[in-house]
Each structure stands twice: as structure tokens, then as C-alpha cells.
N, C-alpha and C positions, 0 to 999 in steps of 0.2 A: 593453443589459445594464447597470443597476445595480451600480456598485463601491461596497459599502457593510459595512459592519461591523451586525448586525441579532441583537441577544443573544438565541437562541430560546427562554429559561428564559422570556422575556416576551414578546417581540414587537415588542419597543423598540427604535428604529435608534438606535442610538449615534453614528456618524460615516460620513459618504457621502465619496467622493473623485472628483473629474473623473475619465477616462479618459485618459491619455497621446495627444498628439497626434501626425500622422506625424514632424513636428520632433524629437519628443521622443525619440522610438522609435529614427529613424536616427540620434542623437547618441550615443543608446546601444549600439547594435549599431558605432559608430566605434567607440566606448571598449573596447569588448569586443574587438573582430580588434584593435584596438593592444595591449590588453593579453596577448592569444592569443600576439600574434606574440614578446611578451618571456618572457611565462611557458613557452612553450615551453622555452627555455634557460636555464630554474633548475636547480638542480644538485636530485636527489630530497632531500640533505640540507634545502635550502629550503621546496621542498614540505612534506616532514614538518614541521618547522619553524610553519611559517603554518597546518598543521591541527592540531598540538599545542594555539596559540594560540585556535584555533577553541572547542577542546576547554574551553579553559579558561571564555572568555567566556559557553559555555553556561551552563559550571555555576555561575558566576559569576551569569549571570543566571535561575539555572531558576525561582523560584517568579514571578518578573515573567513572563516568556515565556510560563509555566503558567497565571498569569492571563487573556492576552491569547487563550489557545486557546479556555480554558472561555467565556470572554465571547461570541465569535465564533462557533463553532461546537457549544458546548454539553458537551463533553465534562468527566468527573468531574477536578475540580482534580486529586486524587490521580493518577488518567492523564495529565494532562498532566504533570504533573511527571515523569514515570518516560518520557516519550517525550523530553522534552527532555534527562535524564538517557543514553537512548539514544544518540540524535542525537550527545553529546558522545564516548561510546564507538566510536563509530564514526569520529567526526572521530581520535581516539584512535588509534586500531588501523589506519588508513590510513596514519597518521604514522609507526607502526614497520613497517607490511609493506608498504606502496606497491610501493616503490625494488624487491623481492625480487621483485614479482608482475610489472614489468616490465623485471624484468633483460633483457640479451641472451642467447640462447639459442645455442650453438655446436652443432654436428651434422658427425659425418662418419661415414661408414660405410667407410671404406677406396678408393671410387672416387670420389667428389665432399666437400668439405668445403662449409661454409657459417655463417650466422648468419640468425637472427629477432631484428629488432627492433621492440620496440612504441614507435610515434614519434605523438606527439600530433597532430588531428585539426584542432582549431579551436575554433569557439564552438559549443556546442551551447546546443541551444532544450528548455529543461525546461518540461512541461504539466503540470501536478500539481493534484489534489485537495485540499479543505477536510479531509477525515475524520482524517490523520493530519499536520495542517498544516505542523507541521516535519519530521517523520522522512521523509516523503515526498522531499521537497526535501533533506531533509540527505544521503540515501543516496542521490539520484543527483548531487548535487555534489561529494560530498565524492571516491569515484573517480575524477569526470570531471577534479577538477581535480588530482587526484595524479596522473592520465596527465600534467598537463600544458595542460589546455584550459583555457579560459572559459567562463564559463558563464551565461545568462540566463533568467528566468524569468517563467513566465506562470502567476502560483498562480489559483487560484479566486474569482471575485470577491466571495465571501462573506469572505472572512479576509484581505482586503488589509495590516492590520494585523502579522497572522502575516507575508505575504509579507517585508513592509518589517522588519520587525526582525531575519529572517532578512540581509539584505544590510546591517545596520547589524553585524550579529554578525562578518560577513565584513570591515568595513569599519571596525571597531574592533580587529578580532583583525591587522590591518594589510596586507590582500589589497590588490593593486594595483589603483588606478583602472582600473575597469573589468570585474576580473574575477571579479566576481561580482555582475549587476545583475538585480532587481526590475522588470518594465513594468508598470503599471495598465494593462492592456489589454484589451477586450471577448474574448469567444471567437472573434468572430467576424475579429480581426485576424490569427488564428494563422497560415491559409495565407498570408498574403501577409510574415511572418516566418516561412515554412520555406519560400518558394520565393528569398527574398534571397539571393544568394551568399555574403554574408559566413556564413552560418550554416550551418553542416556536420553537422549531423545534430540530431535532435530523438529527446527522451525524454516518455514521456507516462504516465502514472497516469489511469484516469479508467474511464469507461464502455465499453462496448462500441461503442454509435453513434460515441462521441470517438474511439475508437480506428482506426472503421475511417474516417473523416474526416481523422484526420491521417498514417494508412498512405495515405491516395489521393494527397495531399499530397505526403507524403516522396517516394513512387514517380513524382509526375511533375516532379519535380525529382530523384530518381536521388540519394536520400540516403538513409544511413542511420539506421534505428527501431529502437526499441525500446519495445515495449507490453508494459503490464500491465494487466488490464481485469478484468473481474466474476468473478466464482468465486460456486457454487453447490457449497460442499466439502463431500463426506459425511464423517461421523462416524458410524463403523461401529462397534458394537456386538457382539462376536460370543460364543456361548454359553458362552462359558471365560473372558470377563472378569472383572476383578476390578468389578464391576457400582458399587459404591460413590464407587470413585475415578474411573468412568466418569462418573459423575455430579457430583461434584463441580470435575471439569476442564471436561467441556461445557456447562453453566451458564458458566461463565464463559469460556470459548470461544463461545458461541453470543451473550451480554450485553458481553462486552469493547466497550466505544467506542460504547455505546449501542444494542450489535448492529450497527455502523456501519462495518466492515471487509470487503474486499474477501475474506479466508480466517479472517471468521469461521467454524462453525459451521454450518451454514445447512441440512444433510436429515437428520435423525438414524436412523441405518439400523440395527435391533435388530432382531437373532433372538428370533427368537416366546418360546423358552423361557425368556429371560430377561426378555422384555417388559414383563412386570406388575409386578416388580419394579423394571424401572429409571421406569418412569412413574411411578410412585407415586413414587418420590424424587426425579424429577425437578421433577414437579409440584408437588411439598413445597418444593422449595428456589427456585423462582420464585417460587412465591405471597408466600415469605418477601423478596424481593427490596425494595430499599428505593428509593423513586422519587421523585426531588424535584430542587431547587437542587442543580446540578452544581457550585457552588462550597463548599458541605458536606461536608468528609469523611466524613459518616455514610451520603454519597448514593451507593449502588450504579447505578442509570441515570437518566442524564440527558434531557433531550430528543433528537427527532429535529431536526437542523441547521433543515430550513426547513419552514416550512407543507406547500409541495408536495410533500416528502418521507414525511411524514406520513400527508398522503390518500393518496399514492399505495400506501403500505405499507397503511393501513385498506382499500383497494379492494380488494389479493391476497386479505387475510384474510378480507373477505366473499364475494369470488367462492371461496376456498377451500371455505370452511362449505359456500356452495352448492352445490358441487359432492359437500357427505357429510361435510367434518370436523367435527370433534366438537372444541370450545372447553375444553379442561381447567382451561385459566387466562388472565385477563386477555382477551383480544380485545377491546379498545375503547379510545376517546382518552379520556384523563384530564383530567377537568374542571377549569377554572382557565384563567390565563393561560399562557404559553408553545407547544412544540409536543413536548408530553407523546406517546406511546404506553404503553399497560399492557405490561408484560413476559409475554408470551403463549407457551401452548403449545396445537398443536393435536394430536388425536388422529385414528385413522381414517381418514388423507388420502389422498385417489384418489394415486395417481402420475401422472396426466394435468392434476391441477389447478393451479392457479398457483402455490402451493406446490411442489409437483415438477418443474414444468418452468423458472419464474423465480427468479432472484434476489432474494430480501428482504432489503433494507437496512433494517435495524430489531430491535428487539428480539422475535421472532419464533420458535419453535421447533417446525417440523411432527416428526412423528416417524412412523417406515414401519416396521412390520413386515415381518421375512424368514425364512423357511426356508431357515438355513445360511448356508454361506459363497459359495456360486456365486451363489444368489439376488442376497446383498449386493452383490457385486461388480458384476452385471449393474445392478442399482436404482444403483448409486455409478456406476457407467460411462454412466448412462444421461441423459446435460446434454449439451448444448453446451459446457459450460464444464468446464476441467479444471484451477484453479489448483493447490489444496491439497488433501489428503483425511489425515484421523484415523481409524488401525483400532487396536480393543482387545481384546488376543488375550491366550492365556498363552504359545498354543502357536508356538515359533518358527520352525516349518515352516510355518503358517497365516500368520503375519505376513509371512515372505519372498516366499510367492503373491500374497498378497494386494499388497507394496511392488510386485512385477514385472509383476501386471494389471491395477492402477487406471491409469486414462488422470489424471496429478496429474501437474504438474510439482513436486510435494512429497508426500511420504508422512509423514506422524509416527504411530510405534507404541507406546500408551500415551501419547499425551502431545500437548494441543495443538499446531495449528499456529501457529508464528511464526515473524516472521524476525530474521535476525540478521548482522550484518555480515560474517563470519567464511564465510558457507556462499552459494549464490546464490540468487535469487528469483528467481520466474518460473512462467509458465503452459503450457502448448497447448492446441491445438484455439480455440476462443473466447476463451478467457482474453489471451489474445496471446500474443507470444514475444519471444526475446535475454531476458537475464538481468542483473538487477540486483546488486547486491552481489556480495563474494566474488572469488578471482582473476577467475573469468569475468566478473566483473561490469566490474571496473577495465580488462577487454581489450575491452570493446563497442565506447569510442569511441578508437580508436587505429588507427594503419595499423602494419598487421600486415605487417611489410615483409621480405623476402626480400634475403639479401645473398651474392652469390658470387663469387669471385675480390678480386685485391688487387692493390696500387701493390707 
């Protein structure tokens, strides 16, 4: 595997990097359980403290950082700036709520007293994705290490650049040697860095194959995971929507990050009798979509990250057609250099076709007609994958059915999916499970420790 930096607006490697050697790795993983074993007994004042500084150095550095995403992985300058603007929000918000999320919890009920305490774990092994290069990494470090841990990483070998200035952010904002290290390391070194002892559980962003490769991993090593993996999230439609606003949230839920998110957008599920209507606007405000140099702020989508990314998306959307959809807009690669796709909508689509049953990474928009609200929910329920799901309702009795039957480990009513530091992330069914962000998120890697009787 290639560790290289390769800017897809062109096609042009910019900068390759050797791979870290076993030398390199096991000096790392030293530094890390050393610094594991000090950071454990910072006082949360400290913690807070050092993600404060976190905080700072993003914003300090955001349109540099911003640079480095859009080069790497293709995404609109404008997006990266507001991810890295995130990233710092949440380095933020761990800083004032940490200490509260892992207070000690006392319990008695009149026959037995006790306590729960959340006591840090070790180093964990972070496996993270190109598509959202910092915020990925920033929201599973930034918890791990206000529990208390270490933390090391194994980003995507597309964005190596990203990975390293992430542990330079850590490592200027004044984090202890060690505890927050970067590996240049193929994919294929991960098991044998989650079967190490020193490494106490592993977190992963990625694909569904990734996923269940480093769950096989964790479980025969008897560690604990946490996955989040593909979503195929409906955005449901339903006859009492406000059809307008529907349209103008999922365009940009469906196109956000080049269409390159795990909870974008991805099955548009419209009851019939509002159908004509929301096509035709939907179709209007794609068509109008602006497609170019992602370092442009006039640029709405950018490339897709790699070449293989690309065919792979142009293959769905022809086996789609074939299968009966109807191309309203865009379907094809955009001429020139880099790894362009048109921002596409399809019409007509079987629910058996690659469209309906896989996930599109890309800027891609099939759309399904439904009869009502049961219909929808059976078509939204109807994936493997269950990360996020969008229903737009008026009526609040339809919306609470609808939060309590979708198989999502997210629901949003009226209103794109996103995440946010403050609430947890996370999937079922295919998507994976454990939860990121959020109190639940900050108690994944911690021992959850039972305490009864006293000196």
C-alpha cells in the first residue's frame, strides 16, 4: 500500500512517505503505554486544560489544516475549514464537560451502598478514514483521552499529511510525549497492532469489510471495539412535508463532502403525491450545482478522493440504469484532469438495484417512490445498514412512528443528519455499534468499575 499524498482535482502525487518500520511502530506503542500510564493520573482539571489548548491551535491553524484536506482528499476549502472549525468545538466542549461525564457515581438503595467509577483503559488503536480526515480522528481522540487514555493512529494512507499535523496539533498544544501518536502504516499492519498487549482496545471508522476485519481481530484478542461503518440513510419524504425545505436540506445532505460521507443522504424515499414536485426541484437545484477546483469557494462539489472511487461509483450508476433508472441529471464522469463525477440524480429505480441495496459514496441521488408512510418505512428499513435516517413530516404523531420504527441509530425530523459532539454517534445492524461522541461516547473506553464496601 502506497502512503502518499495524490491531489484528485488532478491526479498529481504531491508527496509519498516510506511506511513506518516494526522498529518504529514498537517505539511508538513504548511512548504511548508510558505516557498512558502518567496521563492516567492528571487531575480532569489538566485534561480539560490540554484540550482547551487543542482547541486553540486548531483555530489557530484552520485555513492551513483546511488546505492540507482539500489537497489530499479533494474536499471544498469551504468544508474543510468548518470541519476543522468543528474538531476545535469539540476539543472545546470535552474541556468543560469531560470531568462531569466521568464523575464517580454513588448508589444506594437502603440495603447495599456503593460507587461506579470510570477509570481509564490504556492506549487505544484509532483506524480512521480519508473522507472527514480531522473530525474523524478529532472525535475519537478527543474522549479517549479526557477518559484519560493514549491514543494512536492509523489514518488512511491517502492523507498521511492530515494524519501528521493532527499529532503535531497534539504535540504543540503541549500533550505528553507519546500520547497522541500518528503510525504510517499499511492496512495491513493493523492486526498485528491490535493483537499487542500494550494496546487496549481499538476504534475504527471505515468500511464495512474494514470493519468486520478489525472486529475479528479485536475478538481474538478479547478487546474491546468500537465500529462505525457504511450507512445507506433514507431520507424520507412524506405527504405533509414542507416539500421546498425538503429539497433544499437534501441537496445538500445528499452532495455535503462530495457526497462522500458515511450519513449522507443516499435513498430518497417520496410519497407519490408529493413526488412530482419534489423531482422537479430537486432536479433544478443539482443541475444548478457548481463542479470544479475544490480549492474555489464558488466550488459546490469537488472530486471523488481516488480514481477507484470514482469507477467504482460510475459502475452502480450504470448497473442502476440497467436495471430501469432513468438519469434526470448528470450520470457520467466529467471530462478533464482529476476524479471528477457529475452530481447525478436517478429516477425510476428498481429497489433491487445497486442503487437500493448498496451504498454510494459519491455525489449520487436515486429517488423511490412510496405509498404513505408504512410503505416508507418498510423501503427505509429495507438495507443492511442502519446508521442515520431523515423523515419530513408536519404531523408529530407520524414523526414519533416513524423515530420508533426506523432501524437508525439516528433519527433527524426536518433536518439533516449530523453529528455533533454534545449527542452520540453511531449505527446497528451493518453499520457497526458502541458509540462515539457524547457522554456514551467518552464511557466506550474506560473500565466501568464497581466499588463496594470501605477501609
Amino acid at each position: 500500500m502506497t502512503i502518499a499524498s495524490i491531489n484528485p482535482a488532478t491526479g498529481v502525487l504531491v508527496r509519498s512517505f516510506d511506511p513506518f518500520g516494526d522498529a518504529a511502530v514498537d517505539a511508538a506503542l513504548e511512548r504511548a503505554i508510558g505516557a498512558a500510564s502518567s496521563w492516567r493520573q492528571a487531575t480532569p482539571q489538566a485534561r480539560g486544560a490540554l484540550l482547551s489548548a487543542v482547541a486553540d491551535r486548531l483555530d489557530a491553524d484552520r485555513d492551513a489544516l483546511a488546505a492540507i484536506a482539500t489537497m489530499e482528499m479533494g474536499k471544498t476549502l469551504r468544508s474543510a475549514r468548518a470541519e476543522v472549525a468543528k474538531c476545535a468545538m469539540a476539543a472545546r466542549h470535552y474541556a468543560a464537560h469531560g470531568a462531569a461525564a466521568l464523575a464517580t457515581e454513588q448508589f444506594s438503595d437502603g440495603s447495599i451502598t456503593g460507587a461506579v467509577r470510570y477509570d481509564p483503559i490504556g492506549v487505544v488503536l484509532a483506524v480512521m478514514p480519508w473522507n472527514f480526515p480531522y473530525w474523524q480522528v478529532i472525535r475519537a481522540a478527543v474522549p479517549a483521552i479526557a477518559a484519560g487514555n493514549a491514543m494512536i493512529l492509523k489514518h488512511a494512507s491517502n492523507v498521511p499529511q492530515c494524519a501528521l499535523a493532527i499529532e503535531r496539533i497534539f504535540r504543540e498544544a503541549g500533550a505528553p510525549d507519546g500520547l497522541f501518536t500518528t503510525l504510517l502504516v499499511p492496512a495491513s499492519s493493523v492486526g498485528r497492532i491490535i493483537a499487542d498487549p500494550r494496546v487496549a482496545a481499538v476504534t475504527l471508522t471505515g468500511s464495512e469489510v474494514a470493519g468486520r476485519d478489525v472486529a475479528a481481530h479485536a475478538g481474538r484478542s478479547i478487546k474491546k471495539a468500537v465500529l462505525e461503518l457504511g450507512g445507506s440513510d433514507p431520507f424520507i419524504v412524506l405527504h405533509d412535508a414542507d416539500v421546498a425545505s425538503a429539497v433544499e436540506v437534501g441537496v445538500t445532505a445528499r452532495m455535503q463532502n462530495n457526497g462522500q460521507s458515511c450519513i449522507c443522504a443516499k435513498r430518497f424515499i417520496v410519497d407519490e403525491r408529493v413526488a412530482d414536485d419534489f423531482e422537479s426541484r430537486f432536479v433544478a437545484r443539482v443541475r444548478g450545482l457548481v463542479v470544479g477546483d475544490p480549492a474555489s469557494d464558488g466550488t459546490d462539489v469537488g472530486p471523488l478522493s481516488t480514481s477507484k472511487g470514482r469507477d467504482d461509483l460510475a459502475g452502480q450508476v450504470a448497473r442502476t440504469v440497467a436495471a430501469g433508472a432513468r438519469v434526470a441529471a448528470g450520470g457520467a464522469l466529467v471530462k478533464g484532469p482529476g476524479w471528477f463525477y457529475a452530481p447525478t440524480v436517478l429516477l425510476d429505480v428498481p429497489r433491487d438495484s445497486a442503487a437500493g441495496t448498496e451504498e454510494l459514496f459519491g455525489p449520487v441521488a436515486p429517488i423511490f417512490r412510496v405509498r404513505g408512510v408504512d410503505e416508507a418505512i418498510a423501503v427505509a428499513n429495507g438495507t443492511r445498514f442502519g446508521l442515520g435516517a431523515a423523515v419530513w413530516t408536519r404531523n408529530p404523531a407520524t414523526a414519533d412512528r416513524c423515530v420508533a420504527e426506523l432501524d437508525s441509530g439516528m433519527v433527524f425530523v426536518n433536518a439533516m443528519v449530523a453529528s455533533d459532539p454534545r449527542l452520540p454517534f453511531g449505527g446497528v445492524k451493518a453499520s457497526g455499534f458502541g458509540r462515539e461522541v457524547g457522554v456514551h461516547g467518552i464511557r466506550e473506553f474506560v473500565n466501568i468499575k464497581t466499588v463496594r464496601g470501605g477501609a
